[in-house]
N, C-alpha and C positions, 0 to 999 in steps of 0.2 A: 313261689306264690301259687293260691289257688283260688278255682271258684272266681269270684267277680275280678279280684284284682289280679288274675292272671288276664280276663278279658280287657281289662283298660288299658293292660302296659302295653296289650297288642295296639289297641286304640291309637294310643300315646306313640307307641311306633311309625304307626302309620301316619299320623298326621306329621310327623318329624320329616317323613320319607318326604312327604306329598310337599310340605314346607322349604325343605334344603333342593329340592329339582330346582328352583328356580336357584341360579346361578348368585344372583345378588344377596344372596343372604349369609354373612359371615358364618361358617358352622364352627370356625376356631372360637370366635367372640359370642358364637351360641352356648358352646360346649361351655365357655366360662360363665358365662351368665346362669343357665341351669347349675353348674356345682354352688354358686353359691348361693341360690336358693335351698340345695339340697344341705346346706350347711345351718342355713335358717331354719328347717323344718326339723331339720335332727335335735337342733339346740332347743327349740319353743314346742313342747311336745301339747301345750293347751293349743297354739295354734294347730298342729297337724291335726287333732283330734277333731278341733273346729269344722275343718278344711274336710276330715273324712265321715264327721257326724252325716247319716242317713236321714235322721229327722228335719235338718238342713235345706232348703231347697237348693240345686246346685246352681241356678242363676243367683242367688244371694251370696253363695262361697265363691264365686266366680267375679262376684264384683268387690267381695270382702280382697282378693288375689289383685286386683287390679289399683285399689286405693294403697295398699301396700308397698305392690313391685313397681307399678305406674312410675317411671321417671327412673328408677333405679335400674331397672332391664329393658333391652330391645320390647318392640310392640310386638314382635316374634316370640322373645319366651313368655311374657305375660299371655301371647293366646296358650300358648302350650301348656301351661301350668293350671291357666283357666278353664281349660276343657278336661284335664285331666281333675280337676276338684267335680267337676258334673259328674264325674264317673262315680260307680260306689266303688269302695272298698273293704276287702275283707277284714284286714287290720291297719290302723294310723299309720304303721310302720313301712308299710308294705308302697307308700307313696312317696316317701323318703327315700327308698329303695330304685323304687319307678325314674325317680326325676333323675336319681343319678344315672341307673345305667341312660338315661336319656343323655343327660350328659358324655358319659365316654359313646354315645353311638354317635355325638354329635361330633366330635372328636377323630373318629371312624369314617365318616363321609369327610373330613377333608381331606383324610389320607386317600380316601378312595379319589376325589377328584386328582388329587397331586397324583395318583398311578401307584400310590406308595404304600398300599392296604397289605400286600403280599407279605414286604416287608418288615411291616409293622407286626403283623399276626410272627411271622418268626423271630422277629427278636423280644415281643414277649414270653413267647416258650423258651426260647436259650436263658435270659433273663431269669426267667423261672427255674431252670435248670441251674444254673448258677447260686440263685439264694438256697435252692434246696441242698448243695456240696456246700456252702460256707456256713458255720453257725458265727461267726463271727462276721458274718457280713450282715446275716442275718439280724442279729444283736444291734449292733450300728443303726439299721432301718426300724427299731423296733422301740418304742419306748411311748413314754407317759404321756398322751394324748393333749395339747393344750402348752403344752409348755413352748414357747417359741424359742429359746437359745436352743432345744433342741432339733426343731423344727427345722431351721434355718441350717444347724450344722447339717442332715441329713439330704437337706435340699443343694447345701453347696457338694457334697459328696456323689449324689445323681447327675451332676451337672456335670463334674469328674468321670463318674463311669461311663456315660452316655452321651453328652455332649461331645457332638463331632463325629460320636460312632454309630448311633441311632437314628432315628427318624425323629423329626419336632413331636412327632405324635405319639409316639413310644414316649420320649421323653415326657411329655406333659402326662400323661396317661399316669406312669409310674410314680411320677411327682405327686398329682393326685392322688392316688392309693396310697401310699407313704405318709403324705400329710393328713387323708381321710381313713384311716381303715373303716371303722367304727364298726369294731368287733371282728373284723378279720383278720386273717393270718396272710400273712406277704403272697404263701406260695397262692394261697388261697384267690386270692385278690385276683392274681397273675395268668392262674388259670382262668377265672373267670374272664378276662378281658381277653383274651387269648380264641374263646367261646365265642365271646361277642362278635370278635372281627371274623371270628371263621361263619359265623351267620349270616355279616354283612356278605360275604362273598356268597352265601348260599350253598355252602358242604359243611360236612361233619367234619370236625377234627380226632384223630385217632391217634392218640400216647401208646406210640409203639417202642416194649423195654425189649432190649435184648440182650445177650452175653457177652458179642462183637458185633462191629458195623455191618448191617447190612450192604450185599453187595446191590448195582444197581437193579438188574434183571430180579432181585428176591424184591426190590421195594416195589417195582411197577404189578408182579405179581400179585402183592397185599395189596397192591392200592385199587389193581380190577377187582378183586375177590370180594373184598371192602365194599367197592363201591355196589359189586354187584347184587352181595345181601343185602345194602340198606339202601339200594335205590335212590342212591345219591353219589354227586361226589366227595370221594372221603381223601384231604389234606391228609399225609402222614408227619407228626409230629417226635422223630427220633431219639432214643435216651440208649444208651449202653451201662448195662451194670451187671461186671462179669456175676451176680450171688444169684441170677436167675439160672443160672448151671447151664446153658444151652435153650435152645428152643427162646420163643419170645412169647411175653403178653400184650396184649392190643386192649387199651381201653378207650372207648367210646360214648362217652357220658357216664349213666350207670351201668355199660354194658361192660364186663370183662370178660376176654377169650385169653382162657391160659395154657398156652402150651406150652411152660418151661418145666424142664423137668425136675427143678426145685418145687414146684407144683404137685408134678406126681411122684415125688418123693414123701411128698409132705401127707398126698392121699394114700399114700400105703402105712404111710404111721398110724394114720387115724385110723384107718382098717384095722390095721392089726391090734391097735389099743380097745377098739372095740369086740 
């Protein structure tokens, strides 16, 4: 997102934040409640449009949100939703977008009260690790938006792979993405929520590839070095895959530090081709 509707999602964070402190407020039964608004706005794109029209006053689209959701969702997400149509934004879409990650970040604080956030952020990485080794698992999670016989096989198959080995929150999370891509790619989805929860904690997540395992003294190494340039704490996120020839890559958003020497193999070809 940019420009306005990068300012509202912050907005929209913040009041989430200020919202789930208070202990009495379900964020499991939040986090449902926003997806399937975000389902509603994906589907009714006249409504989104409604909702992100500028010409609009936002007290008008805020009470158009409230005759709607009113009785269907908590007085919790109707405020949420309701404040976030007062916002502007930059494109319709961009609020469909909003509500969801609202969603998994609602999703994110119960794991974080249950203790069980740490958790959760590492086995959506391994997870993700895992779809991106199987194309055939991959395949199975992937298909024709809308169709429910397939929907439901995919959903009893997560419930198999993760059920009992996961956290409820990992599970629901992944269920969600599987059932909602809407336009994303599995790995894609995976890392993104992966992001989220490393936010929720307040450090950077860093996909460190290497050739073999690091030992433990090389990972606390990265992890000072890491934290040290980017003046935060940086989560290391591990992957082994002997075709980087040695040396590792470290990415960090859209930062990438490559020092594998499949890397600088590859810059002495270009060299020499030029």
């Amino acid at each position: 997102m940019n420009g306005a509707s990068r300012e509202a999602l912050a907005d929209a964070r913040e009041r989430l934040n200020a919202l789930t402190d208070h202990t009495s407020v379900d964020a499991t039964r939040l986090a449902d409640e926003l997806a399937s608004v975000t389902t509603l706005l994906d589907r009714e794109v006249r409504l989104r449009r409604t909702l992100t029209d500028p010409a609009q006053a936002g007290e008008a689209k805020a009470e158009l949100v409230g005759r709607l959701l009113g009785g269907q969702v908590s007085g919790e997400a109707v405020d949420l939703v309701s404040g976030m149509v007062r916002a502007r934004w930059s494109r319709s879409r961009d609020l469909v977008d909003a509500v969801e990650q609202l969603a998994d970040g609602a999703d994110l604080i119960a794991a974080d009260r249950a203790g069980t956030l740490g958790d959760v952020e590492d086995e959506l990485f391994r997870f993700g690790r895992i779809v991106a080794s199987s194309a055939e698992l991959r395949s199975a999670l992937s298909g024709k938006v809308g169709d429910a016989s397939l929907k439901s096989a995919q959903t009893e198959l997560l419930h198999r792979l993760l059920g009992g080995r996961a956290q409820p929150a990992t599970e629901r999370l992944v269920i969600r993405l599987v059932g909602q891509p809407r336009g994303r790619s599995l790995e894609g989805g995976l890392e993104a929520l992966s992001q989220l929860a490393a936010e929720r904690r307040d450090r950077s997540v860093a996909v460190v590839t290497s050739a073999v395992p690091l030992s433990d003294g090389q990972k606390q190494r990265l992890g000072a070095a890491l934290t040290r340039l980017y003046g935060r704490e940086v989560h290391l996120n591990l992957d082994v895959d002997p075709a980087v020839l040695g040396g590792i890559t470290v990415r960090i958003g859209d930062d990438v530090i490559n020092g594998s020497v499949a890397a600088r193999l590859e810059e002495v070809e270009r060299r020499m081709a030029g």
